[in-house]
LUMPAVO-60394 format. One line per 8 residues: number of its first residue (from 0); their letters; for each residue x, y negated, z of C-alpha. Coordinates in steps of 0.25 Angstrom, whole numbers, plus 5000, padded with zeros to 4 digits. Example, Ala and Ser with C-alpha at 12.3 -4.5 7.8 and 13.67 -1.06 7.14 Angstrom:
LUMPAVO-60394
0> AS> 5049/5018/5031 ~ 5055/5004/5029
END
This chain:
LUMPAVO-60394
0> XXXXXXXX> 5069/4892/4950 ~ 5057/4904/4951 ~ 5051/4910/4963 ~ 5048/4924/4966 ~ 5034/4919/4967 ~ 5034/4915/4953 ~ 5031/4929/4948 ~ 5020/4932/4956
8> XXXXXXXX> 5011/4921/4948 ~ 5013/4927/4936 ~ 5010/4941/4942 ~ 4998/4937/4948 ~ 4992/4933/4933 ~ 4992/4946/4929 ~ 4977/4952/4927 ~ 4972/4966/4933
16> XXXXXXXX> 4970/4977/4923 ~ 4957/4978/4917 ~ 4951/4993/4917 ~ 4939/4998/4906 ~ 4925/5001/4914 ~ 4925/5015/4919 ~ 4940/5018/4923 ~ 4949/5016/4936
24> XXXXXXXX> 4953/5003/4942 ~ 4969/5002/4938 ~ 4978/5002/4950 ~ 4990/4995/4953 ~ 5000/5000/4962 ~ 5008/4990/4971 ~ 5018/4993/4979 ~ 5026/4981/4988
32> XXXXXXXX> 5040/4986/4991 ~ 5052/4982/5000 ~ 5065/4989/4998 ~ 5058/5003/4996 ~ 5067/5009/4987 ~ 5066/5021/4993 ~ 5052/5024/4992 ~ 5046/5016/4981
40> XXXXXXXX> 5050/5027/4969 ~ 5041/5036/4973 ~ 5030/5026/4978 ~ 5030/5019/4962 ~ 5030/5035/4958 ~ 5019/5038/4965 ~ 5011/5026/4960 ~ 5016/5030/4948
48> XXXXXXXX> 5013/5046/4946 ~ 4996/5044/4948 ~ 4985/5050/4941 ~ 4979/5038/4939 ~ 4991/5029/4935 ~ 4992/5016/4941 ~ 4990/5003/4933 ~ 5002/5000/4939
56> XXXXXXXX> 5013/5001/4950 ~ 5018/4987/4956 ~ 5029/4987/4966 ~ 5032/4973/4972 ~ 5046/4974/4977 ~ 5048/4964/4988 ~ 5063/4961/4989 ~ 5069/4974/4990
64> XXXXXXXX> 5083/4976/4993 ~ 5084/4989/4988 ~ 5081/4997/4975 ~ 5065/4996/4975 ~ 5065/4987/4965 ~ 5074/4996/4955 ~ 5066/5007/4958 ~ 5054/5003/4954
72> XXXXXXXX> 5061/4998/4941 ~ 5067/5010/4938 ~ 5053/5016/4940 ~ 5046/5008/4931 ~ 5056/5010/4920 ~ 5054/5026/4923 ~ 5040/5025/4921 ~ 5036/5014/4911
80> XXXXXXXX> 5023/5016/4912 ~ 5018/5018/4925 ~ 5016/5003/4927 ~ 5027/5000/4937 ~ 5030/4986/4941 ~ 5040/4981/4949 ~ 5036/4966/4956 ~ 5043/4958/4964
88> XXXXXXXX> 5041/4949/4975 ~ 5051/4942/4982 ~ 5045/4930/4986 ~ 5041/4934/5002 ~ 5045/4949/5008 ~ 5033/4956/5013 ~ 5022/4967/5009 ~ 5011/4956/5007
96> XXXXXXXX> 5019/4947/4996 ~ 5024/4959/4990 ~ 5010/4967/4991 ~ 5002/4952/4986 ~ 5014/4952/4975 ~ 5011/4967/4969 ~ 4996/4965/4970 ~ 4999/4951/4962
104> XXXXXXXX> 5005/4960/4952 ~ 4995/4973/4951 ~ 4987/4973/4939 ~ 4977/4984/4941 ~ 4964/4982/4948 ~ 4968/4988/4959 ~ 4980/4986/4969 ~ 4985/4999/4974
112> XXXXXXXX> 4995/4994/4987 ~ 5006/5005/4992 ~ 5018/5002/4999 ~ 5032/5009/4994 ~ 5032/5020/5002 ~ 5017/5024/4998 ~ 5017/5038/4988 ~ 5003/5037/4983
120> XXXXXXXX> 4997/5052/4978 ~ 4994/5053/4963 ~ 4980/5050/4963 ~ 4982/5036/4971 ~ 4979/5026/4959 ~ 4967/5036/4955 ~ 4962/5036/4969 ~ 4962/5021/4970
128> XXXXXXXX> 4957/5018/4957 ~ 4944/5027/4960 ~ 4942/5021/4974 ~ 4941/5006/4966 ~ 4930/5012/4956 ~ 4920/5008/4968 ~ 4921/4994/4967 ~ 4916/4991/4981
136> XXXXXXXX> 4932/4995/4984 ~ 4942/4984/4985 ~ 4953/4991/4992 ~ 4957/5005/4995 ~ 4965/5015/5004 ~ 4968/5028/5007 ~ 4975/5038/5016 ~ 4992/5038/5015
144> XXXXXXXX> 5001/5050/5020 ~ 5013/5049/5027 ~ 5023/5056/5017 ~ 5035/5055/5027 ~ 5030/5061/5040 ~ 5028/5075/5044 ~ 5014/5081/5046 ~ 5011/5073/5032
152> XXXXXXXX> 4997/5080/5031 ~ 4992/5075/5046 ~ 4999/5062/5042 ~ 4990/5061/5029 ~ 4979/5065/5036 ~ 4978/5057/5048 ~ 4980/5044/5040 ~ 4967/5048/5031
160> XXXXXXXX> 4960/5050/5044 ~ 4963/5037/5050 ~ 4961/5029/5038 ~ 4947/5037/5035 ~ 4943/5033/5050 ~ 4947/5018/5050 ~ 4940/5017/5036 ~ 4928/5023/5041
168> XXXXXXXX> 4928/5014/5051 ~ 4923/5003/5041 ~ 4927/4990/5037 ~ 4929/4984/5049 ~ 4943/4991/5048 ~ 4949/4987/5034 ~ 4962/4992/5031 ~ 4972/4997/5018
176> XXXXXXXX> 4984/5004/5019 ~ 4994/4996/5010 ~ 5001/5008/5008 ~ 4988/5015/5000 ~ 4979/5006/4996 ~ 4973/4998/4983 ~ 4963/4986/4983 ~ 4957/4979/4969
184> XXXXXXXX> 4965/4968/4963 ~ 4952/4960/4963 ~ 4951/4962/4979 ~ 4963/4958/4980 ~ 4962/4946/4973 ~ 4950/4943/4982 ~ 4958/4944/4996 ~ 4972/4940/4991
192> XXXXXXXX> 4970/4926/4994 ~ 4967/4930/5010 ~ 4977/4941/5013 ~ 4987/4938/5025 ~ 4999/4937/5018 ~ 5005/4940/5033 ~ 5020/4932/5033 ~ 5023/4938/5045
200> XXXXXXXX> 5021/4952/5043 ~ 5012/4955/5053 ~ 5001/4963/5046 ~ 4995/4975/5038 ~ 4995/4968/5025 ~ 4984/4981/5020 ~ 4975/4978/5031 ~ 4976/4963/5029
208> XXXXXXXX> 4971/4967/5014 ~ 4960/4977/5020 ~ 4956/4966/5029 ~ 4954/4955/5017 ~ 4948/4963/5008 ~ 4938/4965/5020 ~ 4935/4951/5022 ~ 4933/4949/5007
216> XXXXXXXX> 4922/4961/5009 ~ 4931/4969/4999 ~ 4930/4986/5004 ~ 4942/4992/5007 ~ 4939/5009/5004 ~ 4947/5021/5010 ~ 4951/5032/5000 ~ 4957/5045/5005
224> XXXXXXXX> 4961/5050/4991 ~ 4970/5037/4991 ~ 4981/5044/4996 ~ 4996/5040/4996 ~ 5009/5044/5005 ~ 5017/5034/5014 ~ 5028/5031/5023 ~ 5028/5034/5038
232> XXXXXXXX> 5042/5025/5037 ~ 5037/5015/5044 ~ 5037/5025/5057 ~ 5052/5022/5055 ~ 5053/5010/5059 ~ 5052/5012/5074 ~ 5042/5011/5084 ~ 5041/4996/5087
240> XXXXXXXX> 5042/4992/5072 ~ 5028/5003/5070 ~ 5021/4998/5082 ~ 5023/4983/5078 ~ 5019/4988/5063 ~ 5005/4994/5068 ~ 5003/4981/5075 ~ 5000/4975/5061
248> XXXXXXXX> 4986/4982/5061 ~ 4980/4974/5071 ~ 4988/4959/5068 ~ 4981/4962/5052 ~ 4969/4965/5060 ~ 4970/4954/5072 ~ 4974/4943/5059 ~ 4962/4946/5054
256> XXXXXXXX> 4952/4946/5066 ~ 4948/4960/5061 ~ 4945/4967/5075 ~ 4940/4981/5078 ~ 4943/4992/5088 ~ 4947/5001/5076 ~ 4957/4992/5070 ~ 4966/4998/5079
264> XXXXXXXX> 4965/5011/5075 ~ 4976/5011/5065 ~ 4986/5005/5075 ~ 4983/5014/5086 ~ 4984/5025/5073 ~ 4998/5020/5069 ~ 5005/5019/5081 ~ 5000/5031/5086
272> XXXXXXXX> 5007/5040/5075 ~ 5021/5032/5076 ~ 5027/5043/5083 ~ 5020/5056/5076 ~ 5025/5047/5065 ~ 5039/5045/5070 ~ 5042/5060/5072 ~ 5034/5064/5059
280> XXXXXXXX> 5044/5053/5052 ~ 5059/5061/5059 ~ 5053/5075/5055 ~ 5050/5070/5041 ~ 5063/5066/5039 ~ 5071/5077/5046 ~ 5066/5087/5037 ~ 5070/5080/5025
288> XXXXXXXX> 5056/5076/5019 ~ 5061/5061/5014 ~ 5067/5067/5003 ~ 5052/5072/4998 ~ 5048/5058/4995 ~ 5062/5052/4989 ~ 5061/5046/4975 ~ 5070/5040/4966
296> X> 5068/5031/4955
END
């Protein structure tokens, strides 16, 4: 009788690719997904249609019950070459099994990490892969645009703003944004035994990995030419779902006994825009603009 667990072994064998002096790290791209049918055509699309190609684009599916899994079949068959893989995991639901899943499988030397709804610009792999030529870089992130929301442009740019400032603050504040950011395969093979693997659900998972790799003296950088657009659909699960979902900045913080009068900053931040957000989210739809960002496979 097998396991689901019993392919991750084998997965985990597989060695990163090896690069002639001179060039560009190679960059994986892993994407965990959860019934994300909708969205993950023109996530793999994206990831796929770059400047720099990436080495390869892993998405993890974790027990969908929709079409995500054909989707990204379909797409691989569509374009043979761009490196798509489809993994698995359905031993445990969650983003950290399904995340630890996708990085076990990655080959490249460096783990780009989005979510499903991420739409990465087309020079994302490039700009990842020059950020790691300094190799006092571990991990990296950048700014993200809310594609699906009005005022896009103030959207854009007040999100590079905060995220400048909270960088520039130093590293007592370390943070990712999972949903656009990349860390080496050898950093992550140094903290992978010491991230919280979080049953419960509690935390930032990306933060938990900032904070690791802080403790294990590894830099975290910011990049503002690391551009990608996201979702604002979170806004749509109501009020007291969001407020409770802004709470896991400071449990990932107060888990870790990290304590600073700015860590508060992003919280403050995100609950402060739920409403703008709200009413930006009602006039994207009501004129229609969804259609704008509808793929098919």
């Amino acid at each position: 009788m097998t396991s689901p667990l019993d392919s991750i072994p084998r997965i985990r064998r597989r060695r990163p690719a090896r690069r002639t002096a001179g060039s560009l790290p190679s960059v994986s791209v892993i994407i965990p997904a959860y019934d994300e049918e909708a969205v993950i055509a023109r996530c793999v699309l994206a990831a796929v249609r770059q400047t720099v190609p990436a080495h390869e684009v892993v998405v993890v599916d974790n027990r969908s019950t929709d079409a995500t899994a054909e989707v990204v079949t379909r797409l691989a068959a569509a374009y043979p070459g761009a490196g798509i893989r489809l993994v698995r995991q359905d031993a445990t639901q969650g983003l950290i099994p399904t995340r630890n899943a996708g990085f076990a499988a990655a080959t490249g030397e460096v783990l780009g990490r989005i979510d499903a709804d991420t739409v990465l610009t087309p020079d994302w792999v490039q700009r990842v892969a020059e950020a790691m030529t300094d190799p006092g870089v571990a991990a990296v992130t950048g700014p993200v645009r809310y594609y699906d929301v009005s005022l896009l442009g103030v959207h854009r740019f007040s999100d590079d703003l905060v995220r400048r400032t909270l960088h520039g603050l130093g590293p007592q504040y370390p943070f990712l944004y999972g949903s656009n950011m990349a860390l080496r395969a050898t950093a992550w093979a140094t903290i992978e035994p010491h991230v919280c693997l979080d049953p419960d659900d509690l935390m930032h998972e990306d933060i938990d990995l900032a904070v690791h790799l802080y403790q294990a003296g590894l830099r975290v950088a910011y990049a503002p030419a690391m551009r990608a657009g996201v979702s604002a659909r979170r806004l749509d699960s109501g009020r007291r779902s969001y407020l409770e979902y802004t709470r896991r900045f400071e449990r990932t913080y107060e888990h870790h006994r990290v304590s600073h009068w700015h860590l508060k900053v992003p919280q403050i931040v995100f609950r402060g825009v739920y409403w703008p957000g709200r009413i930006g989210r009602t006039l994207y739809t009501a004129n229609g603009e969804p259609s704008r960002y509808r793929a098919a496979a």
